[in-house]
Residue, then its C-alpha position, 0 to 999 in steps of 0.5 A: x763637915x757640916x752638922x746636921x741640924x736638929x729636927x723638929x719632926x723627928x719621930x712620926x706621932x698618930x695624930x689626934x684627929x685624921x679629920x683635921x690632920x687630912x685637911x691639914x695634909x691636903x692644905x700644905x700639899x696644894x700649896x707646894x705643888x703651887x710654890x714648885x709651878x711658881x719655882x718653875x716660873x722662877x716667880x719664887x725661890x729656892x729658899x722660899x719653896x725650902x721652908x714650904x716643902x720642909x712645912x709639908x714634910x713636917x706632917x708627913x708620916x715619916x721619921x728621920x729614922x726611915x732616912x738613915 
């Protein structure tokens, strides 16, 4: 059985800024959405759409808690 990897963003934390966390969401949002149309296009692979959406979900409010 594999093991699972460590996680960066285990627990969620309040971000300093909402300001900047927003636009920060907002950024990494538009660039996946745009890595999956280039996925779809077959102009980007898997593993490179992997490290985009794993980057958007590291902000995301969620904690590997709420996955068990």
């Amino acid at each position: 059985m594999a093991k699972r990897k460590k996680k960066d963003n285990l627990w969620w934390k309040d971000p300093e800024s909402f300001d900047l966390w927003h636009k920060e969401l907002i950024e990494r949002s538009t660039t996946a959405v745009e890595s999956y149309e280039k996925y779809l296009l077959d102009e980007l692979n898997y593993l490179e759409l992997a490290k985009i959406m794993k980057d958007l979900r590291s902000i995301l409010p969620i904690s590997e808690k709420d996955n068990e």
